[in-house]
C-alpha positions in Angstrom: -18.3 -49.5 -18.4 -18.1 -47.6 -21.0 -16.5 -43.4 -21.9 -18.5 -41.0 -23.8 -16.4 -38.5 -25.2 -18.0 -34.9 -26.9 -16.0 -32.5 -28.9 -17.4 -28.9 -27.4 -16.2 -25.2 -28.3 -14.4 -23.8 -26.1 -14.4 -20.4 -27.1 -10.6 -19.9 -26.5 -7.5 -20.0 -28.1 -5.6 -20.7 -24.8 -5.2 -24.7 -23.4 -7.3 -25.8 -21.3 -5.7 -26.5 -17.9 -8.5 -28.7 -16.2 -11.9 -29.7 -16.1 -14.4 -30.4 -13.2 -18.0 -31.5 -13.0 -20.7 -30.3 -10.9 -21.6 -33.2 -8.8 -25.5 -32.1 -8.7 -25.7 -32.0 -12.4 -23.8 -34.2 -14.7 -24.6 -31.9 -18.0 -22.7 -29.0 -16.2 -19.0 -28.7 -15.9 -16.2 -25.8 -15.2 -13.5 -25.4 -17.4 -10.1 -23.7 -16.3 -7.5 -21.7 -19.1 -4.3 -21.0 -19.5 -5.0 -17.0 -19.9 -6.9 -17.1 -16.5 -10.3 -17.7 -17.4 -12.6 -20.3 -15.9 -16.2 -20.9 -18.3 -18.8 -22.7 -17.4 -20.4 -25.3 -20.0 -24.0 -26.7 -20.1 -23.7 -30.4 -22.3 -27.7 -30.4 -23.4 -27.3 -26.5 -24.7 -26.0 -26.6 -28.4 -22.4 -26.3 -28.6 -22.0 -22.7 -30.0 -23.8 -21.7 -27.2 -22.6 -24.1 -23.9 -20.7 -21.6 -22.4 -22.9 -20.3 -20.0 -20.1 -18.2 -17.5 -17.0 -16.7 -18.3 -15.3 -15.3 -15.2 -12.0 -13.2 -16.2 -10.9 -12.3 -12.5 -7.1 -14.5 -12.3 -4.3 -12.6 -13.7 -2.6 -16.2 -14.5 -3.2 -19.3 -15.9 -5.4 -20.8 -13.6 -4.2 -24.3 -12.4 -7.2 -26.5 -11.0 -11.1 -25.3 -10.7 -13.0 -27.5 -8.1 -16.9 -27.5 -7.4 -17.7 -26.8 -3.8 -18.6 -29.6 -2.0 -21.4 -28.3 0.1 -22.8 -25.1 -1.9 -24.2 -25.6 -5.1 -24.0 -23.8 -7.9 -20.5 -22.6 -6.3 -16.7 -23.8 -7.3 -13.2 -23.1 -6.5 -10.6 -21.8 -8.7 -6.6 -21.2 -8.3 -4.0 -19.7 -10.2 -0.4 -19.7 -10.2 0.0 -16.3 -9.0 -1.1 -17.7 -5.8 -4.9 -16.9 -5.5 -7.8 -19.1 -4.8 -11.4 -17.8 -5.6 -15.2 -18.7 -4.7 -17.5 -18.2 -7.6 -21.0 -18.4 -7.3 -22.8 -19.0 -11.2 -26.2 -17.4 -9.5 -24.5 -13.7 -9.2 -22.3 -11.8 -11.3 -19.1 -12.8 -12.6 -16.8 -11.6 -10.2 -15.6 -14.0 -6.6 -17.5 -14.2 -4.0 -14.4 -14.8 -1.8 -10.3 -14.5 -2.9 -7.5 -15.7 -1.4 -3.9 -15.0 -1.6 -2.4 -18.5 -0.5 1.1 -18.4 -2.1 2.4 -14.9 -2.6 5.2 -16.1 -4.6 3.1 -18.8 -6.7 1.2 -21.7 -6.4 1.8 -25.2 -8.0 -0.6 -27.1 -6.7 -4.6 -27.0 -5.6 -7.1 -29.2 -4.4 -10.6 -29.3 -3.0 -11.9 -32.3 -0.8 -14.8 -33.6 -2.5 -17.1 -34.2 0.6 -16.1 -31.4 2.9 -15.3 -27.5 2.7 -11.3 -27.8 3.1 -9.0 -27.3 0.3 -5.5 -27.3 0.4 -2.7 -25.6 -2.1 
């Protein structure tokens, strides 16, 4: 076994707050920020220019990101003001779909890998 690690750019000044790859395309991951952005990163582009998304819809910082399981080229993000959004990379940068799940916050998000349930 063995762990590859790579040093990209994130663009940000804010933490990053998780990190999901696509599961059609290891060179493509999501990236979720404390300031409420999610970016989306291509590994064989050269780092200053990876990011190949920004989406700046979440108000908060934005707690888990999660590809979809059935749709590709479309993920999953939530935020601790409580809303979960669809993205879809092939549009523009605004959800597809939003969901306010926890009108007083949410701590917690997850997207089963295999099927199109998520739970928060």
């Amino acid at each position: 076994m063995s762990i590859c690690a790579q040093d990209v750019d994130t663009g940000s000044e804010s933490s990053v707050t998780a990190i999901a790859s696509d599961v059609d395309s290891s060179q493509t991951f999501a990236a979720s920020f404390a300031n409420g952005m999610v970016k989306v990163f291509d590994r064989r582009i050269d780092d200053e220019d990876s990011i190949v998304r920004t989406y700046s819809d979440h108000t908060a910082w934005v707690q888990n990101v999660r590809w979809h399981a059935t749709q590709q080229f479309q993920f999953l993000s939530a935020s601790l003001d409580g809303q979960v959004k669809l993205w879809d990379m092939r549009g523009p940068p605004l959800p597809t779909e939003s969901w306010q799940i926890q009108p007083h916050g949410l701590s917690a998000f997850d997207a089963h890998p295999l099927t199109n349930v998520f739970a928060a």
